[in-house]
C-alpha positions as CSV (number, residue, x, y, z in Angstrom):
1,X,96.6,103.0,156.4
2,X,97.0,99.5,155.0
3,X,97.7,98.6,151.5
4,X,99.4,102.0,150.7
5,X,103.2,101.6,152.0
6,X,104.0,98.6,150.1
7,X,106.2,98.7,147.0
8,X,108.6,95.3,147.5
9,X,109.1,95.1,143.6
10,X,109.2,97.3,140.7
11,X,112.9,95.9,139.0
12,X,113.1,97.7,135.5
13,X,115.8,96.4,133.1
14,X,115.7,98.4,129.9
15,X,118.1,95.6,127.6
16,X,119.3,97.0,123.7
17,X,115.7,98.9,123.3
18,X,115.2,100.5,120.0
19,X,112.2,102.4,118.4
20,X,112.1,103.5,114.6
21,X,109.1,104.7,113.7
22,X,107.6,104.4,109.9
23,X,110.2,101.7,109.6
24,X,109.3,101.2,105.9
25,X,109.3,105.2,104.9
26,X,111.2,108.2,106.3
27,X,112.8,105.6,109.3
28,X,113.2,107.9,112.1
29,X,115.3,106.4,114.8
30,X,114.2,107.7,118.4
31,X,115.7,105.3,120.8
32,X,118.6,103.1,119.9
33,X,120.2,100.5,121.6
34,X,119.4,101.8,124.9
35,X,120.2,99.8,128.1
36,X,119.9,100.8,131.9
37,X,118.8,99.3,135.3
38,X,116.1,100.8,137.9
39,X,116.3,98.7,141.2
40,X,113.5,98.1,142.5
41,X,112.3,101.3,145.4
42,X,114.9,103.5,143.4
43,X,114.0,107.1,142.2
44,X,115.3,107.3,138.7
45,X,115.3,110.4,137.0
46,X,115.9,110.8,132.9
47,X,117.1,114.0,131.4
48,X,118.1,114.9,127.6
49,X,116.9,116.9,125.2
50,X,113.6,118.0,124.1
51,X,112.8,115.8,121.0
52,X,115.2,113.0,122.4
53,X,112.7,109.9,123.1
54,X,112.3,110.0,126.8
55,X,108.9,109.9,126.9
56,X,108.8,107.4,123.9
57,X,111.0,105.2,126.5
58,X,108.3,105.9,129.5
59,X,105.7,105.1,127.4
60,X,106.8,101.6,126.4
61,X,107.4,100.7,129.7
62,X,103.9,102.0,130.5
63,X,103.2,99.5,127.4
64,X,101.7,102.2,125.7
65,X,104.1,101.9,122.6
66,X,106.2,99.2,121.1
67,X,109.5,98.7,120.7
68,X,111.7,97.7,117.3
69,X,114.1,95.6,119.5
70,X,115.5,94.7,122.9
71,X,113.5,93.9,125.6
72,X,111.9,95.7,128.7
73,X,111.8,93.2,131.7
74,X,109.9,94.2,134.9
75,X,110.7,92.2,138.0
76,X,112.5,89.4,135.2
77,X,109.6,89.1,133.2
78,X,109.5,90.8,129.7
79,X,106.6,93.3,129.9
80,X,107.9,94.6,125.9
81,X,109.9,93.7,123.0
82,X,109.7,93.2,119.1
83,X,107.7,91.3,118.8
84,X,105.5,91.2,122.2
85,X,102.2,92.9,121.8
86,X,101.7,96.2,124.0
87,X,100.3,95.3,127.8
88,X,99.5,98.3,129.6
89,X,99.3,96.5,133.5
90,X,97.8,97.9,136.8
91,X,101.3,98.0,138.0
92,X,102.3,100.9,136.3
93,X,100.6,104.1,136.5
94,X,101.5,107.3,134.6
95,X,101.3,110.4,135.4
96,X,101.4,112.7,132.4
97,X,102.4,116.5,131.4
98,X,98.8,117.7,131.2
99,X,96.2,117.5,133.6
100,X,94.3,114.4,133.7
101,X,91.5,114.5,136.2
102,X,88.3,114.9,135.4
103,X,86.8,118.0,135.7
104,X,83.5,116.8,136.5
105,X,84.2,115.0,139.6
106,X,85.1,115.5,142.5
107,X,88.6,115.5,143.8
108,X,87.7,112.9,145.9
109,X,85.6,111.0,143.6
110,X,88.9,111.3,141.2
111,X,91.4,110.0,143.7
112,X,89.2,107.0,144.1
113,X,88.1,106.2,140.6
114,X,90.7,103.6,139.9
115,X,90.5,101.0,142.5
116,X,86.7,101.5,142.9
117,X,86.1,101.2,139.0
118,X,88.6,98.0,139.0
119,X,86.8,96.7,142.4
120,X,90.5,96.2,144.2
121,X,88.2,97.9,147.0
122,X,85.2,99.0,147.9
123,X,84.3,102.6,147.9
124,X,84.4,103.2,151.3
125,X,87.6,101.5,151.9
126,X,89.1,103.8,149.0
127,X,87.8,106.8,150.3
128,X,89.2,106.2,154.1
129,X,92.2,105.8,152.3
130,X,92.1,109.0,150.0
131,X,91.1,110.7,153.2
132,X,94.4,109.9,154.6
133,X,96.2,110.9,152.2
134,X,95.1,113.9,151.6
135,X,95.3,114.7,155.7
136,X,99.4,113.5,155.0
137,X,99.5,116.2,152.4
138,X,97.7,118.9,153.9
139,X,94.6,119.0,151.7
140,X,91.8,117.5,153.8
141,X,90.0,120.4,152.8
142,X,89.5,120.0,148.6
143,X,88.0,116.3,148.5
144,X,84.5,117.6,147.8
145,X,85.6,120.2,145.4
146,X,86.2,120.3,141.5
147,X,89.3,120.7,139.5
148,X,88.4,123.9,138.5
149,X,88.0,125.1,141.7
150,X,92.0,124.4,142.7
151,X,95.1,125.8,141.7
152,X,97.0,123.7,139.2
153,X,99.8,122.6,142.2
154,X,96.9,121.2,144.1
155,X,95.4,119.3,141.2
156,X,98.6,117.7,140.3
157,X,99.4,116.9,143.8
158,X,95.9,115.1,143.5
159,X,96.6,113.2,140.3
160,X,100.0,112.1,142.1
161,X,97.5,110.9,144.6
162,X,95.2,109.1,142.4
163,X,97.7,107.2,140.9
164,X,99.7,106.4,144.4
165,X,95.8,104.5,146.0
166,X,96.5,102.5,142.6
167,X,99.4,100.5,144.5
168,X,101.5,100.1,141.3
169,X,104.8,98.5,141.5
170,X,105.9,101.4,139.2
171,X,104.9,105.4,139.1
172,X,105.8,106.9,135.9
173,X,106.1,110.7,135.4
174,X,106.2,112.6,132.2
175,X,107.1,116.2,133.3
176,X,104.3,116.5,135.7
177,X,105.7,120.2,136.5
178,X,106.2,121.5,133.7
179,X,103.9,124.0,133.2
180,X,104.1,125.1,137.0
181,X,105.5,128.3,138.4
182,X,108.9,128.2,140.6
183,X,106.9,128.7,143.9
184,X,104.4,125.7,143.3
185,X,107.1,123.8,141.5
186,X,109.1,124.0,144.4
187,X,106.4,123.0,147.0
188,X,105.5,119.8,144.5
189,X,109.0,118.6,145.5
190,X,108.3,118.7,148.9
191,X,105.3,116.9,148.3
192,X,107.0,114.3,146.4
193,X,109.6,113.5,148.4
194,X,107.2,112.9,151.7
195,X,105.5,110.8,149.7
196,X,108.3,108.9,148.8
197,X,109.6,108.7,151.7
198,X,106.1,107.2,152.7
199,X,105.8,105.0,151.0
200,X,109.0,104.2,148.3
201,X,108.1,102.8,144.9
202,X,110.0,103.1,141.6
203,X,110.0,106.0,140.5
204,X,110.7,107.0,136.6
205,X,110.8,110.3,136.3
206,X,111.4,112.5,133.0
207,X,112.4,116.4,133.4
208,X,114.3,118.8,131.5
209,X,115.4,120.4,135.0
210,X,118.2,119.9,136.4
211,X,117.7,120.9,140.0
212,X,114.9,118.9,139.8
213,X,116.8,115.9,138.7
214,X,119.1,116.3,141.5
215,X,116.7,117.1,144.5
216,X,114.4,114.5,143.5
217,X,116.5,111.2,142.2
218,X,118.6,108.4,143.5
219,X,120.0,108.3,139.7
220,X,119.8,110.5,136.8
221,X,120.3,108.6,133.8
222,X,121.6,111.4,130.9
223,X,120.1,110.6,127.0
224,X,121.6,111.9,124.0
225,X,120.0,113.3,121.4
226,X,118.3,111.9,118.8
227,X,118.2,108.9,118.6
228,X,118.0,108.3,122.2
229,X,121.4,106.2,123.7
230,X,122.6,106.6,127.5
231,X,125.0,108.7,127.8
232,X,125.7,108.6,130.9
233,X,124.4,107.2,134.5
234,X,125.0,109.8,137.4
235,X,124.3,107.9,141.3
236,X,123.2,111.0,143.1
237,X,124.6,109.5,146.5
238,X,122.8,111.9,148.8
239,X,120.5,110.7,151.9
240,X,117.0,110.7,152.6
241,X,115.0,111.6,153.8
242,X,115.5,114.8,151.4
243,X,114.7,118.5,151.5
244,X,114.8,121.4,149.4
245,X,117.6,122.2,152.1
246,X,119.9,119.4,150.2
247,X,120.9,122.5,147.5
248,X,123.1,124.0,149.3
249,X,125.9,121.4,149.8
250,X,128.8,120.6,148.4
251,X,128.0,117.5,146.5
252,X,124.6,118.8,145.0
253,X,126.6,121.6,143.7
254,X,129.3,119.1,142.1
255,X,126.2,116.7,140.8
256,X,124.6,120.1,139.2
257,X,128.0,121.2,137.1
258,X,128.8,117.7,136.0
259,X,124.9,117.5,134.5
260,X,125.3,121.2,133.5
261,X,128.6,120.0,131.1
262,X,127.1,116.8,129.9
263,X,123.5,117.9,129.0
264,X,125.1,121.3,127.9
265,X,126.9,119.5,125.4
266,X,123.8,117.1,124.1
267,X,121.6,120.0,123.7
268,X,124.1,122.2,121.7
269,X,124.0,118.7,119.3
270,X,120.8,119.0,119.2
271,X,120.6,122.3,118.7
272,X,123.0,122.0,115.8
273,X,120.7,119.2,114.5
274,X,117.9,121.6,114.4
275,X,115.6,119.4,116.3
276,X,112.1,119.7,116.9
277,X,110.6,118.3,120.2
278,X,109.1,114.7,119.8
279,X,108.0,112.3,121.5
């Protein structure tokens, strides 16, 4: 299936980033001086608390936000900062909390809609593709049907897909399983993880769940709360390729307690705070 497996790049250096919004009124601070790495291929995962600024962070990578200072550099070239105007760019695609396909198309004529509509292929080269992909994830039976004929795991599975035919360099995703039960949740991880074993592309990944975090990253970068610093960078250290199976060892149980005492101890700030969930 050509075109699909390649992801060589996707380097995200996140350098004293700041965001204040209504800088010149009530000045609320939701990111500040915030500075990690992603390597390129890696599967990061970000966890904090709710009203933290995670998904301000993922959506100024996505360049759908600016920044009040710092710099955002994508394979060494500065993709946001101060004074750099927003650039959404082909090579980062976002997958968000609610459900974006459209419900009057197909699931087929979803998956396809981006490359087609951009003309980085032709139709039928996209929809071989989409085919095949949805033969890898066992759905070669809902291309011709509409969203609201599926279950909400098989509709996010196809977003995931329709933003994978894209070819970014980077997949961003904002709590994509949120409002999933445990049973679907739980096969959406096997889903992911065969696809990134598939075909590996950075991953940035926000989630308020833990085992999640775990099952899922490479590294799990902890926030504090508001405003938004790293508090700490956990390297999850265990191999792929990955199953649900991974829970019951010994160092997925020591990963869990350590996030358990430092996110434990953010929220309860938080908390404290009385915080409202944000942006």
């Amino acid at each position: 299936m050509s075109g699909i497996p390649q992801a060589a790049k996707g380097d995200i250096s996140i350098r004293g980033v700041s965001k204040v919004y209504d800088p010149s009124g009530a000045r609320v601070t939701a990111i500040e001086q915030c500075s990690f790495d992603v390597a390129a291929g890696q599967f990061a995962v970000v966890v904090g608390p709710s009203g933290c600024g995670k998904t301000t962070l993922l959506n100024a990578i996505a360049g759908f936000d600016t920044i009040s200072a710092g710099e955002i550099l994508l394979d060494g070239e500065v993709i946001a900062s101060a004074n750099k105007q927003i650039r959404p760019g082909s090579d980062r695609v976002v997958v968000f909390q609610n459900g974006a396909l459209f419900p009057w198309r197909t699931m087929m004529e979803n998956i396809v809609y981006g490359p087609v509509r951009q003309k980085t292929m032709s139709r039928p080269e996209a929809e071989r593709i989409a085919r095949e992909l949805l033969r890898r994830v066992g759905l070669e039976g809902v291309q011709d049907k509409y969203p609201g004929e599926l279950s909400s795991g098989v509709q996010r599975r196809g977003e995931i897909l329709r933003a994978l035919i894209n070819q970014p360099t980077v997949m961003l995703l904002d709590e994509p399983f949120r409002a999933l039960d445990a049973v679907a949740k739980s096969v959406m991880h096997e889903f992911v993880l065969e696809l990134f074993d598939f075909s590996p592309r950075t991953m940035f990944f926000i989630t308020h769940d833990l085992d999640e975090a775990i099952l899922l990253a490479d590294k799990v970068i902890v926030m504090t709360t508001r405003p938004a610093r790293v508090k700490t960078v956990i390297e999850v250290g265990l191999p792929r390729p990955r199953s649900a199976n991974v829970t019951g060892a010994a160092r997925y149980r020591e990963l869990k307690q350590s996030l358990l005492e430092v996110v434990h101890e953010e929220a309860l700030k938080a908390f404290q705070a009385g915080e409202r969930e944000m942006a």
